[in-house]
Structure formats: C-alpha cells, structure tokens
MDAnalysis code that builds the backbone (N, CA, C; Angstrom):
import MDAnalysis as mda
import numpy as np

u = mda.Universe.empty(285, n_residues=95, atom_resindex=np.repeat(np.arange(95), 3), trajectory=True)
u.add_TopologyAttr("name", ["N", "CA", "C"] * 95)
u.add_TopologyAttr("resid", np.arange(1, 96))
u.add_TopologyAttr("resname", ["UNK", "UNK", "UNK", "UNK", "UNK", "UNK", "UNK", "UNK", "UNK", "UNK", "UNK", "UNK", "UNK", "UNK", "UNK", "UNK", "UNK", "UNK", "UNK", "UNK", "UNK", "UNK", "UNK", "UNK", "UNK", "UNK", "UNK", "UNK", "UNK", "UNK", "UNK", "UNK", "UNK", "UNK", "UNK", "UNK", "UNK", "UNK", "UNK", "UNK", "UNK", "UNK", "UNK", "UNK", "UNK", "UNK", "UNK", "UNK", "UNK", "UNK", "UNK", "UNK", "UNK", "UNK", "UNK", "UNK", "UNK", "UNK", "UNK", "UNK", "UNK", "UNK", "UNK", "UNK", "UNK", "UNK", "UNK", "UNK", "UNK", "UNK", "UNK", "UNK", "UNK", "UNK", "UNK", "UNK", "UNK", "UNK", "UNK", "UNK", "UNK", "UNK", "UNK", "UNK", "UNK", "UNK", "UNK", "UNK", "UNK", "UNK", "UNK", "UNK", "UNK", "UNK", "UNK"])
u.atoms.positions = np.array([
    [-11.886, 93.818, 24.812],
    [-11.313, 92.832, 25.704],
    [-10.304, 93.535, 26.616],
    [-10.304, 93.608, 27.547],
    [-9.196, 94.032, 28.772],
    [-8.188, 93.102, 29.398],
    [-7.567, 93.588, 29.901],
    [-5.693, 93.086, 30.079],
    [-5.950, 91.705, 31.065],
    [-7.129, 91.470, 31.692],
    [-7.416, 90.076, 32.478],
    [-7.691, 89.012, 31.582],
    [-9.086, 89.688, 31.172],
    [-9.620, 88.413, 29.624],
    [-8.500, 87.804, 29.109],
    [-7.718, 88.666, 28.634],
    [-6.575, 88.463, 27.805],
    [-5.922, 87.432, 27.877],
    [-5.573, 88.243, 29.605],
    [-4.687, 87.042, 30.064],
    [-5.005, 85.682, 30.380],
    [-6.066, 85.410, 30.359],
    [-7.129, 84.413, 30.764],
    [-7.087, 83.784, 29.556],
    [-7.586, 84.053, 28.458],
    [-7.694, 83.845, 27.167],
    [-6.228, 83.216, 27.156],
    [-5.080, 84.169, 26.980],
    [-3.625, 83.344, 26.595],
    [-3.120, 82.170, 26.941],
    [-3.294, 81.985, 28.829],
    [-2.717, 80.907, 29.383],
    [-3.420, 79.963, 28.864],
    [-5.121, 80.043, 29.247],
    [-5.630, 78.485, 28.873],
    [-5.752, 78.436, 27.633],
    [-5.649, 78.912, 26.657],
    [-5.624, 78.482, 24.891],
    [-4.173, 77.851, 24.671],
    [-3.047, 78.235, 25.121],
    [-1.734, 77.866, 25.521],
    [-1.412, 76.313, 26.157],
    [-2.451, 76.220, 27.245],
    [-2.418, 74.848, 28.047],
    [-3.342, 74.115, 27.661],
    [-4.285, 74.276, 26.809],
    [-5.808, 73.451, 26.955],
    [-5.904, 73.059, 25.325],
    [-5.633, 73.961, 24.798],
    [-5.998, 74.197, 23.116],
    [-7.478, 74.113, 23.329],
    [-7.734, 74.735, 23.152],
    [-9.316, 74.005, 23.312],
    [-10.021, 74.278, 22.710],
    [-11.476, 73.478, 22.352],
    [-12.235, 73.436, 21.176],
    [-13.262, 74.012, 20.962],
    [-13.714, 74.882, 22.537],
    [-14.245, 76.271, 22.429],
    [-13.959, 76.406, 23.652],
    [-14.486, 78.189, 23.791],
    [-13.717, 78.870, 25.140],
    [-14.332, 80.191, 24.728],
    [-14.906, 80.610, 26.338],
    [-15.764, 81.661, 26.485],
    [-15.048, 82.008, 27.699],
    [-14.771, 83.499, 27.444],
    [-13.886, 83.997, 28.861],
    [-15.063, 85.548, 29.093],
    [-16.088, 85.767, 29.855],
    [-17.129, 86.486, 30.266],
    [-16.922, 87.093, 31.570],
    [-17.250, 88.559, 31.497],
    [-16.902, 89.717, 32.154],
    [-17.795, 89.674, 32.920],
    [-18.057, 89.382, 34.198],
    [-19.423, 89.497, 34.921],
    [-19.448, 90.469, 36.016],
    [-18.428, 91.116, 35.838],
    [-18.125, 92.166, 37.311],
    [-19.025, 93.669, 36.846],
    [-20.185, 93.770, 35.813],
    [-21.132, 94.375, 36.117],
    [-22.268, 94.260, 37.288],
    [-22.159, 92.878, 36.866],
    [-23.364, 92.452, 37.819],
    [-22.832, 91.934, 39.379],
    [-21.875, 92.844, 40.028],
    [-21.168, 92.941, 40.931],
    [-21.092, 94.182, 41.717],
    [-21.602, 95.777, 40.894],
    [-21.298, 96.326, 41.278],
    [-21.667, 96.239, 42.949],
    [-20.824, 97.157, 43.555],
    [-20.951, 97.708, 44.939],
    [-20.688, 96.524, 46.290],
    [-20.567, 94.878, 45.475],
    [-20.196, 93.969, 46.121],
    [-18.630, 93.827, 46.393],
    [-18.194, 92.724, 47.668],
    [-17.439, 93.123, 48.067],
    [-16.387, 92.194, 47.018],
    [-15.255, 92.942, 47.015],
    [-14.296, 92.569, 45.631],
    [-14.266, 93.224, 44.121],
    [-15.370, 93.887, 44.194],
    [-15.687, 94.747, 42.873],
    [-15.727, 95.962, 42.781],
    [-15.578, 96.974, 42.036],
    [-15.996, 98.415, 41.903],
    [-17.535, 98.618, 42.456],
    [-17.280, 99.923, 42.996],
    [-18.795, 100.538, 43.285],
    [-19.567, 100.396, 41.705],
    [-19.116, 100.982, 40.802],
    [-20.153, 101.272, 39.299],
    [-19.988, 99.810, 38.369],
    [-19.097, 98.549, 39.068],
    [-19.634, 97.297, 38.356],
    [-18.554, 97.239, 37.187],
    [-17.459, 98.102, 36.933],
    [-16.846, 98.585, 36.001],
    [-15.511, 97.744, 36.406],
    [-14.406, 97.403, 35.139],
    [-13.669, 96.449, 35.616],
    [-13.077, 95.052, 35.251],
    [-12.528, 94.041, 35.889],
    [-12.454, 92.804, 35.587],
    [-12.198, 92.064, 37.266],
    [-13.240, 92.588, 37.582],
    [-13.010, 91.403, 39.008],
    [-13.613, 90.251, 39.567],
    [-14.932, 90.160, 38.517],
    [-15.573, 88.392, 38.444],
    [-15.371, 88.206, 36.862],
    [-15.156, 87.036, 36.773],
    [-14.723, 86.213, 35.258],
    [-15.514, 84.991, 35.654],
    [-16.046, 84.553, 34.483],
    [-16.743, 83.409, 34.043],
    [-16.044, 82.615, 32.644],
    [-15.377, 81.541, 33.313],
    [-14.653, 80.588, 31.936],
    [-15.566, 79.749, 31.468],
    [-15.464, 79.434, 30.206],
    [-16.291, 77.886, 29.645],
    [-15.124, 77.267, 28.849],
    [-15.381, 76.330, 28.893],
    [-14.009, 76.081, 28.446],
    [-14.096, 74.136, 28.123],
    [-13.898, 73.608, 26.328],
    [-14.127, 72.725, 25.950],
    [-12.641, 72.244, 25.677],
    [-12.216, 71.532, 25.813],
    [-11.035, 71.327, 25.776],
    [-10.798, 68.857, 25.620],
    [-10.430, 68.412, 24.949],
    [-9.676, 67.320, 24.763],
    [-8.609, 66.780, 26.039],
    [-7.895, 67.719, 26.552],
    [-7.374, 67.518, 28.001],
    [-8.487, 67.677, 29.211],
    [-9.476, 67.802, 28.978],
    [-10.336, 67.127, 29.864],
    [-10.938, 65.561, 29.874],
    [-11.101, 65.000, 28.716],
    [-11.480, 63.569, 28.411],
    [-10.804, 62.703, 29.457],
    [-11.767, 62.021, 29.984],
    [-11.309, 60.965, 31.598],
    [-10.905, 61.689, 32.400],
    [-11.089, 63.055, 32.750],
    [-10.813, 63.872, 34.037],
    [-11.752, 64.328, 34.519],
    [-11.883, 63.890, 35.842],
    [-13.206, 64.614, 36.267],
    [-13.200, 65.964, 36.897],
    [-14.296, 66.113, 37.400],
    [-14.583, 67.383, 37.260],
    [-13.960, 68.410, 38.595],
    [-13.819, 67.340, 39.626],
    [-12.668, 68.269, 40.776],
    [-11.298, 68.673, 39.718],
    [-11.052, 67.366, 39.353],
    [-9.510, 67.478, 38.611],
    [-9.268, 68.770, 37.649],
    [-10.560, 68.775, 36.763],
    [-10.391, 70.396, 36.070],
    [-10.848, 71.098, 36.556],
    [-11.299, 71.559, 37.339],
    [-11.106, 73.074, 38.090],
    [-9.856, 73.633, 38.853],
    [-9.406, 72.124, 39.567],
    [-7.740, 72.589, 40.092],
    [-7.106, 72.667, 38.923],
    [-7.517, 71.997, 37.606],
    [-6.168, 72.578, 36.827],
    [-6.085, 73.910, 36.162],
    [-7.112, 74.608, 35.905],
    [-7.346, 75.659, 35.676],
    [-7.073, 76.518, 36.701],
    [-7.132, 76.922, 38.420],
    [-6.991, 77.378, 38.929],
    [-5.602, 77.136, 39.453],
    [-4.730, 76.332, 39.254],
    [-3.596, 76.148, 39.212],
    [-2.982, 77.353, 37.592],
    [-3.104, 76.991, 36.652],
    [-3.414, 77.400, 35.659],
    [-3.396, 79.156, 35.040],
    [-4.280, 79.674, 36.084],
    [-4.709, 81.082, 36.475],
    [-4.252, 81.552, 37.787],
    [-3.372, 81.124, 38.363],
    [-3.117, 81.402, 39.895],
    [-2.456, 82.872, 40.080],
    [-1.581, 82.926, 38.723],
    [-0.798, 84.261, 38.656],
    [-1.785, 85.413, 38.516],
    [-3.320, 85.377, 37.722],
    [-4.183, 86.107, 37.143],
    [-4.891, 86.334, 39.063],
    [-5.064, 85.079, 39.771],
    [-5.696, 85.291, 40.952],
    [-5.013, 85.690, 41.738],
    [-3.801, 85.370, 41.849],
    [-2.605, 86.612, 42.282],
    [-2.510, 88.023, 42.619],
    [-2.676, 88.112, 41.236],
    [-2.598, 89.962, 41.159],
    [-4.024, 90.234, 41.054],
    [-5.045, 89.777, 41.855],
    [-6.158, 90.328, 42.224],
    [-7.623, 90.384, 41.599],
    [-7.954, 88.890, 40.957],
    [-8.729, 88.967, 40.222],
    [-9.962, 88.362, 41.755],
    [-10.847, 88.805, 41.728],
    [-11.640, 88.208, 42.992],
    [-12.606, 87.438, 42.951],
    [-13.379, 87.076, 41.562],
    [-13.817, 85.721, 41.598],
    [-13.897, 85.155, 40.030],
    [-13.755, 83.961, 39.950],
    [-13.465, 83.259, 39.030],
    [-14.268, 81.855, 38.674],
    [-15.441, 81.697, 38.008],
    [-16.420, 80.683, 38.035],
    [-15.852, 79.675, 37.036],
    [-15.911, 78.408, 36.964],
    [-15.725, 77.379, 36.002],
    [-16.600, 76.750, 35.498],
    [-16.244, 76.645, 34.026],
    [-17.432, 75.730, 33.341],
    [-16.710, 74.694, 32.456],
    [-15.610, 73.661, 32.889],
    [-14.883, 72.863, 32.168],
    [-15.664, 71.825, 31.595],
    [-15.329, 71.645, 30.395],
    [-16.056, 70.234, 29.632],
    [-14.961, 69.645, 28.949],
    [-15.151, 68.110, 28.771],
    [-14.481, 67.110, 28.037],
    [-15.489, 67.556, 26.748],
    [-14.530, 66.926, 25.551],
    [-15.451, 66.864, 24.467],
    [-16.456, 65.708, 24.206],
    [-16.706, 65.220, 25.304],
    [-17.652, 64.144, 25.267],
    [-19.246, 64.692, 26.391],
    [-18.399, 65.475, 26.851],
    [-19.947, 66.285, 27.773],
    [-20.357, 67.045, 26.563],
    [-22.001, 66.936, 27.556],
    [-22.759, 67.988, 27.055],
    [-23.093, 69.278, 27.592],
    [-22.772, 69.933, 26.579],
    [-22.676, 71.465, 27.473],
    [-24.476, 71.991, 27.208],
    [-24.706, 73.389, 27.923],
    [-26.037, 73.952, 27.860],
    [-25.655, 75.186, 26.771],
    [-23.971, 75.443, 26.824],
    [-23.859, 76.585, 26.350],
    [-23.080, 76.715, 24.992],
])
C-alpha cells in the first residue's frame, strides 16, 4: 500500500466508517497518459468503492461531493484522477 492509498484509506474510514471499502491503484493502466508516469508506476489514478451507512437517503451527486470534499487535501497535493463508487447499504453493488 503507498502513502496515497493510505491516505485515502484513513480519511474516509475516519468519516464514513464504512461497511466495506476498496481503495484500487489504477495508474498502471495509465501509463504514458497525461497525469501519470511514463512506466504506469505510482499513485495518480485511484478507484474508491466505498459502502458506508452515511450514505442511506443521500443521493448519489450528494456522495461524490462528499467524498471529494473529503479527499480534497489528497487532490491537492496532486493526485490526478479519482473515480467513485459510493453505495448506501441498501444499494446493490456489482462489486
């Protein structure tokens, strides 16, 4: 795990508690694109999933700003893309 995951991992387990949570490194499949290392190597695309009880009756604009509110310091210091996969514990996830 590297010093982004991490940090990714800390804040929203911190704010969300949540009842599962997948924080995924996708900046392989990035290499040579713009925002990423030439060799794909790194942490500069992240993929969250993220099940959480503070989502229940929030829809789905509402949790992505809160998460990206959330992570703003992580997008701050240069993380360059960041995908969301928020669920209430009443959705059904694929994953």
């Amino acid at each position: 795990m590297g010093p982004i995951e991490k940090q990714i991992r800390d804040i929203l387990s911190q704010a969300l508690d949540p009842l599962r949570m997948e924080v995924i490194n996708e900046s392989h499949m990035h290499a040579g694109h713009a925002g990423g290392s030439a060799d794909g190597s790194g942490e500069t695309h992240m993929r969250v999933r993220v099940i959480s009880a503070k989502f229940d009756g929030v829809g789905r604009v509402q949790r992505h700003r809160l998460i990206n509110e959330l992570l703003k310091p992580v997008l701050d210091e240069g993380l360059h893309a960041l995908a969301l996969e928020p669920a209430a514990t009443t959705d059904n996830v694929r994953w």
